[in-house]
C-alpha positions as CSV (number, residue, x, y, z in Angstrom):
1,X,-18.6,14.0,-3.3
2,X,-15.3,12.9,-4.1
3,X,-13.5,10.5,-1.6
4,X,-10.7,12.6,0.3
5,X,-7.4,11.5,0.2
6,X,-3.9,11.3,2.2
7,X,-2.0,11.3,-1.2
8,X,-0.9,13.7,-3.7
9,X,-3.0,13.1,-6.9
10,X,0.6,11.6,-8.8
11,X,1.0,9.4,-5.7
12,X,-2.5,8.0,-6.1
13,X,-1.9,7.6,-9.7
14,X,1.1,5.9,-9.6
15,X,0.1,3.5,-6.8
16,X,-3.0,3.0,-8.7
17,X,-1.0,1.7,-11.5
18,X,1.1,-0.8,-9.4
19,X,-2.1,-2.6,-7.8
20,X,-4.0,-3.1,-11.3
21,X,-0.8,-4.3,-12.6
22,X,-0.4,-6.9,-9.2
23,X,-3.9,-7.9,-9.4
24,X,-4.2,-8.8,-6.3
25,X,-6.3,-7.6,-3.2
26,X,-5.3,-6.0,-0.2
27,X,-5.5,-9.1,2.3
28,X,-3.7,-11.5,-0.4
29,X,-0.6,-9.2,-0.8
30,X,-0.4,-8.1,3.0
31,X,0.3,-12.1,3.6
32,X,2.1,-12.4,0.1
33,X,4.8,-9.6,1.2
34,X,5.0,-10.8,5.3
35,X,5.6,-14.4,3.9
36,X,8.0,-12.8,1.3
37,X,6.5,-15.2,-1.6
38,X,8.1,-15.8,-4.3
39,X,5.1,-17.7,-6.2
40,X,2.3,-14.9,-5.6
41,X,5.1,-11.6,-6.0
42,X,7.6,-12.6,-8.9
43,X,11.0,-10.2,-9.3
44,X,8.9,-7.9,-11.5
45,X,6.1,-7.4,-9.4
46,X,8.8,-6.9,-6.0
47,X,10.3,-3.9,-8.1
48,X,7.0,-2.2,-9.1
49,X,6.4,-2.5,-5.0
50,X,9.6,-1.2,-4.1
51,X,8.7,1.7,-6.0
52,X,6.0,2.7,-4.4
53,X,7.0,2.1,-0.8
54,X,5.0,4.6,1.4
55,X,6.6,7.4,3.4
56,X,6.2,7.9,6.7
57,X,4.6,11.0,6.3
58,X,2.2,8.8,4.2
59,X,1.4,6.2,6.4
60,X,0.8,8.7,9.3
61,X,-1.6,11.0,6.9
62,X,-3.9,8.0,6.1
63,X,-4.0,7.2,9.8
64,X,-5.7,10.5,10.4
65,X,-7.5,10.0,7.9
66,X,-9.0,6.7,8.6
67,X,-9.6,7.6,12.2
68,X,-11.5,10.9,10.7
69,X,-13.5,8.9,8.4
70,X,-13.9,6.3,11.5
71,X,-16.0,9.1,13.3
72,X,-18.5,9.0,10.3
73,X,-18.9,5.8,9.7
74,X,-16.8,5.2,7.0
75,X,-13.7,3.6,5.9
76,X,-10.8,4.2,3.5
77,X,-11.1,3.7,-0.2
78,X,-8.6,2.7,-3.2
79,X,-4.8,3.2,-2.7
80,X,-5.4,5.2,0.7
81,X,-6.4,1.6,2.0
82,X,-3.4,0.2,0.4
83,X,-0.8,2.4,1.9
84,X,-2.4,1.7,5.2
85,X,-2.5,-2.0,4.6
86,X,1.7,-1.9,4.2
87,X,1.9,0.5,6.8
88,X,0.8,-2.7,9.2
89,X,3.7,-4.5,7.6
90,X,6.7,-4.3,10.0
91,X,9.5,-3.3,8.5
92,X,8.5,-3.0,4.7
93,X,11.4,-1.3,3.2
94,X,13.6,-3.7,4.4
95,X,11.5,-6.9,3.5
96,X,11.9,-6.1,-0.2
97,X,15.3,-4.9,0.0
98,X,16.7,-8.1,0.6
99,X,13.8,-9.7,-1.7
100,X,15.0,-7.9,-3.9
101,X,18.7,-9.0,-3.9
């Protein structure tokens, strides 16, 4: 059975694409983006973020969706556990917005 998913299938896809082309994990570029580091996130690599920022409406969907999958015993997969990783990150947008300038 395919994993469910909180994202539209071109959201997936495109996030997808942005953490193979980071190559990093979760954990690594939860502290990487809080710390707003330079070394691990180069200018590139801020821009391919800022262009798949979640939504709101994204961040609340895998919410439920973690808390449903919670009841069963299991736990979110692939980019849904990305867009709830940088939905912990207080104020995201704005981070990389003056990263970026």
């Amino acid at each position: 059975e395919k994993p469910k998913s909180a994202l539209t299938a071109q959201r997936n896809q495109n996030i997808g694409i942005v953490i193979s082309f980071l190559k990093l994990d979760a954990p690594s570029l939860q502290q990487a983006i809080k710390d707003m580091n330079s070394s691990v996130l180069n200018p590139e690599s801020v821009e391919a973020m800022i262009a798949i920022v979640p939504t709101d409406e994204e961040i609340k969907g895998t919410k439920r969706l973690k808390e449903d999958l919670a009841k069963t015993g299991k736990k979110l997969e692939g980019t849904d556990m990305f867009v709830d990783m940088l939905g912990e990150i207080p104020r995201l947008q704005q981070r990389f917005e003056c990263w970026h300038t």
